[in-house]
C-alpha positions in Angstrom: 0.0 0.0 0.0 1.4 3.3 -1.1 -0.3 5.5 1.2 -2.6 4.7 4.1 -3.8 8.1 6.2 -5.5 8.8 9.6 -6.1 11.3 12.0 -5.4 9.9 15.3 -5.1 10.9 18.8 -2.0 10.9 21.5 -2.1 7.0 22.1 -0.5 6.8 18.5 3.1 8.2 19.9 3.1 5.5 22.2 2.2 2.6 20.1 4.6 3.9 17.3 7.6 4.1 20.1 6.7 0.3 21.6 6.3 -0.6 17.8 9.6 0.9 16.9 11.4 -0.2 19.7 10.5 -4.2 19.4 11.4 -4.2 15.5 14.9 -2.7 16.2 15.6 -5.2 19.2 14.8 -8.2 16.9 17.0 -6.4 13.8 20.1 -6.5 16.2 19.5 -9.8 16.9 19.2 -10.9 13.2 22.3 -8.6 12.3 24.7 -10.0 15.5 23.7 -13.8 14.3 24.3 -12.8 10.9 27.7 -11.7 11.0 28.9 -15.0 12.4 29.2 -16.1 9.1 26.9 -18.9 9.4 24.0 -19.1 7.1 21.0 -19.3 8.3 18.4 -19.3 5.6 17.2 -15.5 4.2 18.4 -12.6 6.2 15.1 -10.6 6.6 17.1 -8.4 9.4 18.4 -6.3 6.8 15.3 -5.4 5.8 13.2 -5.0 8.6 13.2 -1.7 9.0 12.7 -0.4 5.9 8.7 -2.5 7.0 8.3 -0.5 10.1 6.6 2.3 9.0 3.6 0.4 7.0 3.5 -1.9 9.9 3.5 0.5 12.9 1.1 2.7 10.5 -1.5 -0.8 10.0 -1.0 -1.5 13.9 -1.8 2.4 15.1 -5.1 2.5 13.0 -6.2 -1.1 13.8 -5.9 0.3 17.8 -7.8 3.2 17.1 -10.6 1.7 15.7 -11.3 -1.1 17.7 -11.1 1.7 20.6 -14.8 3.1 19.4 -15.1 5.8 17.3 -12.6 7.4 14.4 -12.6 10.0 11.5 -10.4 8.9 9.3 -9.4 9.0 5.7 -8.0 5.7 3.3 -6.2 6.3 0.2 -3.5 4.8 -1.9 -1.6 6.7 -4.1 -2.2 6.2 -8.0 -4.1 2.6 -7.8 -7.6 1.8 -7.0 -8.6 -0.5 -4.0 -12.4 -2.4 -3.3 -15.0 -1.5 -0.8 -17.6 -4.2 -0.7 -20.6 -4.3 2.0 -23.9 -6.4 2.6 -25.7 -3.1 2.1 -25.6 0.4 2.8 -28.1 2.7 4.2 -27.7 6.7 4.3 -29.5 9.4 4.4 -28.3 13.1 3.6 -27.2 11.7 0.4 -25.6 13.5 -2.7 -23.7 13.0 -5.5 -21.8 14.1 -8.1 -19.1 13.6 -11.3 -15.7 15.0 -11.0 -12.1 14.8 -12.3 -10.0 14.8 -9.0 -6.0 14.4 -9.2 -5.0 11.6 -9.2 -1.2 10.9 -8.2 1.3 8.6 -10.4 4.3 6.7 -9.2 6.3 8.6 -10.0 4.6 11.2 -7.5 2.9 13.8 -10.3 -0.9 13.9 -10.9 -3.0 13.2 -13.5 -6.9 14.5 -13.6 -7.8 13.0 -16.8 -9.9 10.3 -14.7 -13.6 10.8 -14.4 -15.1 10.0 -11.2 -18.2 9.6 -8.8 -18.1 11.4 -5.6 -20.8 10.0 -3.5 -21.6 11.7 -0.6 -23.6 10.8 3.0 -24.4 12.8 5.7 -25.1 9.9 7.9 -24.7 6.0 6.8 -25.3 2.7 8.0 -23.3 -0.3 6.6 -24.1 -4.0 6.8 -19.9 -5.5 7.3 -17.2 -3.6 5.3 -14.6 -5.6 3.3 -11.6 -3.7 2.5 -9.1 -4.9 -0.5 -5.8 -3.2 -1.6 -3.5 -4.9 -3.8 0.4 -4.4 -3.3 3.0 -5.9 -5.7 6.2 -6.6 -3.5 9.8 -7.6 -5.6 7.5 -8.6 -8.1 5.2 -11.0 -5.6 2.2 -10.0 -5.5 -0.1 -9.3 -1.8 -3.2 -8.2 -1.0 -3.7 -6.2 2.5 -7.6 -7.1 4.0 -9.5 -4.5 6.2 -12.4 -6.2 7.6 -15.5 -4.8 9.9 -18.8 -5.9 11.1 -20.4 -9.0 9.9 -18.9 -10.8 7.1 -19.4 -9.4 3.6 -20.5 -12.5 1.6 -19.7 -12.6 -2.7 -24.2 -12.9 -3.3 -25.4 -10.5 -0.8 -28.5 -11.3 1.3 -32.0 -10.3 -0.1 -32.2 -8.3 3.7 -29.5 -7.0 5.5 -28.8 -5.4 9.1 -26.2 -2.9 9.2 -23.7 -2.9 12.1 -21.6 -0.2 11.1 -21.8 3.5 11.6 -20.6 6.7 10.2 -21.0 10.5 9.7 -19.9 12.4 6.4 -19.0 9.5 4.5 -17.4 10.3 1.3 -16.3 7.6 -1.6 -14.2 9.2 -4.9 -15.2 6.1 -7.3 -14.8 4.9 -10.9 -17.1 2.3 -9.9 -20.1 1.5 -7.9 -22.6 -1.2 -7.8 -25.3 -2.5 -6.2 -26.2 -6.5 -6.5 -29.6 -6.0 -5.3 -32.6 -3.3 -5.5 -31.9 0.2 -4.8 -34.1 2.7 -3.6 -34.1 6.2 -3.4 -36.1 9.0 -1.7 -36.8 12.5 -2.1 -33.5 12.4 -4.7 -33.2 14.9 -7.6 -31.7 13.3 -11.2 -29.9 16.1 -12.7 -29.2 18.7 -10.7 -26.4 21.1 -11.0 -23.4 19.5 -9.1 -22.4 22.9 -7.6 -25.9 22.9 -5.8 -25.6 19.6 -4.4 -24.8 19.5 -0.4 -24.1 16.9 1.6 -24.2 17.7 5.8 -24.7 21.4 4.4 -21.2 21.7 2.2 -20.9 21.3 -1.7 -18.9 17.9 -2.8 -14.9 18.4 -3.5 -14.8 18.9 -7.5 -18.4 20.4 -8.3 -18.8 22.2 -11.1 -21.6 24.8 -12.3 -23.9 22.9 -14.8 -22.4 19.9 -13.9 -24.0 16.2 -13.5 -25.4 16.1 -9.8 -28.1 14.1 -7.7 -29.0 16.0 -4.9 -31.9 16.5 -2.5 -35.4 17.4 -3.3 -36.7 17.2 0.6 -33.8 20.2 1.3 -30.8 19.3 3.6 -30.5 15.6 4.8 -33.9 15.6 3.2 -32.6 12.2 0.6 -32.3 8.6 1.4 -30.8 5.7 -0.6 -30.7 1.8 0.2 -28.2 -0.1 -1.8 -28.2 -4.0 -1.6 -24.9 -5.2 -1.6 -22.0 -2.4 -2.5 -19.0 -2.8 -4.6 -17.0 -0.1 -5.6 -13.5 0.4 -7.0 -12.4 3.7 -5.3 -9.6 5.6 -5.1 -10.5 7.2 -1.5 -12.9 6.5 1.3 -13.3 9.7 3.6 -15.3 9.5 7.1 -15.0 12.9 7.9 -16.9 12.4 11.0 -17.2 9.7 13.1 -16.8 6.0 12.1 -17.5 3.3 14.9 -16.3 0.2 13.0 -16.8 -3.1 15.3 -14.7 -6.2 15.2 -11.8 -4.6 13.5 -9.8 -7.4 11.3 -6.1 -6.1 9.1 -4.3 -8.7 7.5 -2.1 -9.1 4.6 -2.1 -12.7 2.4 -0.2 -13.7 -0.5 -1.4 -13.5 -4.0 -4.5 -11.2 -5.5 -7.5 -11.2 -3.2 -10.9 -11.0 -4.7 -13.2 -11.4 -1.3 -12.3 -11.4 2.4 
């Protein structure tokens, strides 16, 4: 993963310290039995270190978020990732089409990429399923951020949500629902700059541009989407995001579920 962000609170200097601390203690070790001579298979001490920041970074926001509630923000620089769920419910709901920057490997920024930015004041998710894909010396990983129930391939004709958040904000190329969807009090067509979610305009409207905003005024429009997949290039809870049953782990090879 190229870039993983939070915002998080004063526990983090003291995770990242123990964190730090225990990874350089083990290095030594590697380094003193590695100097013997003796060959002992690969020599990951070498390399350790150059892992503690994505670790420590992984480690900090798994804390966080099993400690309650988190406003955070997920992004990787210049690749998509997958957000899947059971189902989503929100209400406050807006959205519009965009051409955000976009960032490259080799750190400039494209915004030749047109995107969805789908707004919700306040949102209910059933489970939340994570994916990011990472290529490693040429092996490839996948890194898994689970939540909530478990976020099945066919999702279930009803659906419970578990999961809670303020100002949600997804910047997508893609996204799906398996199932019905139904929405309330929504206006087809409006001008993007006019569309508000939790009383601001989205990032990247335009005058005259594609929007579907609110007919029942602020927080007035509600959506149900049966099972959500969408290939985004951020996820944004600018307010709160209480996330239960927190899961991170990375496997080998291309992940397509959790």
């Amino acid at each position: 993963m190229n870039h993983l962000t939070t915002r998080l609170g004063p526990p983090v200097g003291r995770v990242r310290a123990r964190g730090t601390r225990a990874v350089t203690e083990w290095n030594a070790r590697m380094l003193a039995e590695a100097s013997d001579g003796t060959r002992r298979g690969t020599r990951w001490g070498r390399g350790a270190l150059a892992l503690v920041p994505s670790v420590l970074a992984v480690g900090v926001l798994g804390t966080a978020l099993a400690q309650g509630a988190l406003a955070a923000n997920f992004s990787v620089t210049g690749q998509p990732f997958t957000l899947t769920s059971n189902g989503v419910e929100g209400s406050g709901f807006g959205a519009i089409v965009n051409t955000p920057a976009v960032g490259r490997p080799d750190g400039t920024t494209t915004t030749n990429t047109a995107m969805a930015r789908v707004g919700f004041a306040s949102a209910g998710l059933a489970g939340l399923c994570g994916i990011v894909h990472q290529t490693i010396a040429g092996v490839p990983y996948s890194l898994l951020l689970t939540g909530g129930q478990k976020v099945t391939a066919a999702p279930p004709g009803t659906f419970t949500t578990d999961i809670d958040a303020s100002n949600l904000y997804i910047q997508a190329t893609e996204l799906q629902a398996y199932g019905p969807t139904t929405l309330q009090n929504a206006v087809l067509g409006q001008s993007a700059d006019q569309v508000t979610v939790a009383g601001k305009p989205l990032t990247g409207a335009l005058p005259g541009g594609f929007g579907l905003g609110s007919a029942g005024g602020e927080g007035g429009s509600s959506i149900t989407l049966h099972g959500l997949n969408a290939t985004a290039y951020d996820a944004e809870m600018a307010g709160a995001l209480v996330l239960p049953d927190l899961k991170i782990r990375v496997v080998a090879g291309s992940a397509t579920a959790c």
